[in-house]
C-alpha positions in Angstrom: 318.7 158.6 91.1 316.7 155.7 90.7 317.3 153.6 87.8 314.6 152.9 84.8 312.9 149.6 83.8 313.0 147.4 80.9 309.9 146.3 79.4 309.4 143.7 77.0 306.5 144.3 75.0 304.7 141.9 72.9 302.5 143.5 70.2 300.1 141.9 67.7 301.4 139.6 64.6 298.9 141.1 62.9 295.3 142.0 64.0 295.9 145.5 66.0 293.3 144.3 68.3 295.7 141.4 70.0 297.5 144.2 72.5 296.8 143.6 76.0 295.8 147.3 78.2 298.7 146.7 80.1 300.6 146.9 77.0 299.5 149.9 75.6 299.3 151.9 78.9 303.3 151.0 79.0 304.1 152.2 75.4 302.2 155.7 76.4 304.3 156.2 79.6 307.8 154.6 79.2 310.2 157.4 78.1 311.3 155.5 74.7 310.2 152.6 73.0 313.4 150.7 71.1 311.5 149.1 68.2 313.3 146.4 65.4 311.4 149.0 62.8 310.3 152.4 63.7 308.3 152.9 60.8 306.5 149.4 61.6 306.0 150.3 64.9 304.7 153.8 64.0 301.8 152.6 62.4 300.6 150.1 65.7 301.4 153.6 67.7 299.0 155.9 65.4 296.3 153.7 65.2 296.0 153.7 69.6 297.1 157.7 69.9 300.2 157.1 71.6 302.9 159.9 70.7 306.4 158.2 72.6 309.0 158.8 71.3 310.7 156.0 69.5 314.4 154.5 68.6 315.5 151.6 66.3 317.1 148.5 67.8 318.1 145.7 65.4 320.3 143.1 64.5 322.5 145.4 63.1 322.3 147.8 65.3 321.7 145.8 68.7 325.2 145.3 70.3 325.9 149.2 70.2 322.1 150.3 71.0 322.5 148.0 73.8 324.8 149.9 75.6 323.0 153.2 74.6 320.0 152.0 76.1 321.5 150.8 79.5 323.0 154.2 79.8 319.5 155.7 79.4 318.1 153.3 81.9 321.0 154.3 84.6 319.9 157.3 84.2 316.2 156.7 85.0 314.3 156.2 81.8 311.9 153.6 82.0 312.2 152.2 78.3 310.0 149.6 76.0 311.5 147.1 73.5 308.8 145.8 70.8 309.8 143.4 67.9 307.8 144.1 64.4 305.2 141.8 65.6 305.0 139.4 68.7 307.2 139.1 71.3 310.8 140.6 72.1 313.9 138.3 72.1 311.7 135.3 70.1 313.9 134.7 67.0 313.9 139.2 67.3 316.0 141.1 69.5 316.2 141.7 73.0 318.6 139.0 74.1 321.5 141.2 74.3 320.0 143.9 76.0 317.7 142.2 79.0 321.6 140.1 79.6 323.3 143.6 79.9 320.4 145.2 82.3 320.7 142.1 84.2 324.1 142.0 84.4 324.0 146.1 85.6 321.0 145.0 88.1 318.5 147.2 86.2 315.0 145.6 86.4 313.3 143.6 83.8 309.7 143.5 83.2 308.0 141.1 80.7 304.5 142.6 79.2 302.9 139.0 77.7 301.0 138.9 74.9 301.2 137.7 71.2 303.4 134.9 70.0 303.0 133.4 66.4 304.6 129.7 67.4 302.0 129.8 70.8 299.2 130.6 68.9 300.4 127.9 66.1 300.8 125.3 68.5 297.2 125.9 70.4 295.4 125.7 67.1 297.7 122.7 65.5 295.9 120.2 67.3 299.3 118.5 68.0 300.4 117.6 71.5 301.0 120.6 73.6 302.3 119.3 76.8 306.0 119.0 75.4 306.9 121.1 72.8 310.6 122.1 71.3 311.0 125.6 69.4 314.1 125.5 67.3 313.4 129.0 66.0 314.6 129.1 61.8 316.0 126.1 60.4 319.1 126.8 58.5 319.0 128.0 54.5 321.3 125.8 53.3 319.7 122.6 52.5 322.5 120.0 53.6 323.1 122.4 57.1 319.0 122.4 57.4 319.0 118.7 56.7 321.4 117.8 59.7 320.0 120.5 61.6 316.8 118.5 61.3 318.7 114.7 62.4 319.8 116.1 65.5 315.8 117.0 66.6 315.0 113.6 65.2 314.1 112.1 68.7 313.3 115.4 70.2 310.3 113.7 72.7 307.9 116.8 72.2 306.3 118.5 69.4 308.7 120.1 66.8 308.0 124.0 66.2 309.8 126.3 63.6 309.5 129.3 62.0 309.9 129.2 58.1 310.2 131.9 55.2 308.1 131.2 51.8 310.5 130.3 49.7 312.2 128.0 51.6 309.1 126.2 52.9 308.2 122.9 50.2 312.6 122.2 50.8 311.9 122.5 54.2 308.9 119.6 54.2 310.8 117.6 51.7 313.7 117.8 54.4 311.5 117.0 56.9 309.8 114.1 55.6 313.3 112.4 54.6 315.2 112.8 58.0 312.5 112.6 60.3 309.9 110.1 58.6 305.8 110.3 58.2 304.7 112.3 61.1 301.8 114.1 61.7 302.2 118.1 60.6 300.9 121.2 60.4 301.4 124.5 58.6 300.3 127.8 59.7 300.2 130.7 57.8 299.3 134.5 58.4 297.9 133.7 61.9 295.4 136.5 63.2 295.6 138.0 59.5 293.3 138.1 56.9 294.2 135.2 54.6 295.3 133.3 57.4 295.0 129.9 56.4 296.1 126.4 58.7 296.7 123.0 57.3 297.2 119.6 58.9 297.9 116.4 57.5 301.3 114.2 57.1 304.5 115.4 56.4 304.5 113.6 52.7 300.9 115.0 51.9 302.1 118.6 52.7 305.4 118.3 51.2 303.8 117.4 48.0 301.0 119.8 48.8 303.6 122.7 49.1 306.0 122.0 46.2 302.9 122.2 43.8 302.4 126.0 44.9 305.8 126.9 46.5 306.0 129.9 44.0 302.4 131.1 45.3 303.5 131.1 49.0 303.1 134.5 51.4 303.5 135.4 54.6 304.6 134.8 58.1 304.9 130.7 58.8 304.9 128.6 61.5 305.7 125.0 60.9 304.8 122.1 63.5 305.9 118.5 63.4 304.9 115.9 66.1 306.8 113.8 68.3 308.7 110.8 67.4 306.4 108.2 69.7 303.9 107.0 66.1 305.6 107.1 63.1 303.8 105.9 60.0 301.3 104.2 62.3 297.8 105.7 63.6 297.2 106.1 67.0 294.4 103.5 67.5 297.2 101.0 65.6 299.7 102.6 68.1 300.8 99.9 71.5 300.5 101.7 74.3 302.7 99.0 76.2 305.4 100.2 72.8 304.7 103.8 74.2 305.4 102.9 78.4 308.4 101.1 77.3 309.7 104.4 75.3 309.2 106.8 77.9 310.5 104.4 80.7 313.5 104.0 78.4 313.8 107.7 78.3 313.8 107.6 82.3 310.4 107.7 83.8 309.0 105.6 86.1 305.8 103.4 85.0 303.3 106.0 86.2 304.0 108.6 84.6 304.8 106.9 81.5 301.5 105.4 81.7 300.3 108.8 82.1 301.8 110.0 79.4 300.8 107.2 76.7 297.4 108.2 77.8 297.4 111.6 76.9 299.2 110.4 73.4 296.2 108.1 72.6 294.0 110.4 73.9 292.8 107.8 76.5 291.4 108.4 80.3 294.4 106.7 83.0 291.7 103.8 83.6 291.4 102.8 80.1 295.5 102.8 79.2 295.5 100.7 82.3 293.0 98.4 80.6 294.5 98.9 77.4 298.4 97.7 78.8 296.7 94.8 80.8 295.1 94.0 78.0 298.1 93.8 75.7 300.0 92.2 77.9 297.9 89.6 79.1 297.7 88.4 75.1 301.3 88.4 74.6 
């Protein structure tokens, strides 16, 4: 008997309309679809026609579903997992069960599609060629605060998910540990109120605080990287910058490089920029 596949499935965060063909054609043929909310899923299912019969795996449920499910695969079922909305194993579950199938040598398939923090992060307008997702900060405001410390230096852009409530603590938190940074808050991505703010951690702290009581929705929250501080970028030194990242272990080139693309400058004119500096100091 030849064994099933496991396919990870991302579906929409909210308009229906973000689900790739591949994606649907897979949810019509596979044998089950393991979803973190049936009755969620359902309504994704009705609105494309597609009848498969479904099963619920959650964190709750996942560690003895997991076994249930690699049983069905032995046996041959090709099977589906979809999260309420993006994609599979992203702060939802799936970890446990793509580790099992690997570990029995069933095959794994990833179906790509939606993902609320990469659709945050293209749209932030923050630097995108590092980025570090630390998935939801802790509740607890003093584990959340140290939490925090230890991404302080973090050399990419900071990404986290967030719940409403706990949002204006959150950029009060942030402000305090990790200083004035540039930030951005994105809320109800793809949805119909979907709304995306940008500004400094101390304007959107007080920002939020004003209205945390009036906050809905799904939240993505995006900090940039250490490498400014309270300064602008056309205050910023780029020789301050090529000594950072030669500090942090890379040779001049590359830093170089990399200033460049901070300051938003071509190669040539860093290089001008550096001799510059460095010529007056």
């Amino acid at each position: 008997m030849t064994p099933g596949t496991l396919y990870l499935v991302a579906t929409p965060i909210g308009n229906l309309a973000d689900i790739t063909h591949r994606a649907l054609q897979i949810l019509h043929d596979v044998a089950l679809i393991a979803c973190e909310d049936t009755r969620h899923t359902h309504k994704l299912l009705s609105h494309y026609g597609i009848n498969t019969k479904t099963i619920s795996y959650h964190e709750h449920n996942e560690q003895q579903r997991a076994t249930e499910l690699i049983e069905r695969l032995k046996q041959g079922s090709n099977i589906a997992v979809v999260s309420d909305a993006g994609t599979p194993s992203i702060s939802d579950p799936g970890f446990r069960l793509v580790r099992a199938a690997i570990e029995n040598g069933l095959t794994v398939v990833p179906v790509p599609g939606p993902s609320a923090l990469i659709s945050a992060l293209i749209a932030a307008g923050l630097p995108t060629d590092e980025f570090f997702f630390a998935g939801f900060l802790p509740a607890r405001a003093n584990a959340r605060r140290a939490r925090l410390a230890e991404l302080h230096s973090v050399p990419g852009t900071l990404i986290f998910y967030e719940a409403p409530h706990r949002l204006a603590g959150t950029l009060k938190d942030a402000y305090e540990i990790l200083g004035e940074r540039e930030a951005v808050v994105a809320r109800e991505l793809t949805k119909l109120h979907e709304e995306i703010r940008r500004g400094r951690l101390s304007k959107l702290a007080a920002e939020y605080a004003d209205k945390k009581n009036d906050i809905r929705g799904e939240i993505v929250v995006l900090i940039d990287r250490n490498v400014i501080g309270v300064a602008t970028k056309a205050e910023t030194s780029i020789g301050v910058l090529v000594d950072q990242f030669e500090e942090a272990g890379m040779d001049h080139r590359a830093a170089l490089k990399k200033a460049a693309r901070e300051l938003g400058l071509s190669r040539a004119e860093a290089y001008r920029k550096l001799l510059s500096e460095r010529s007056a100091s």
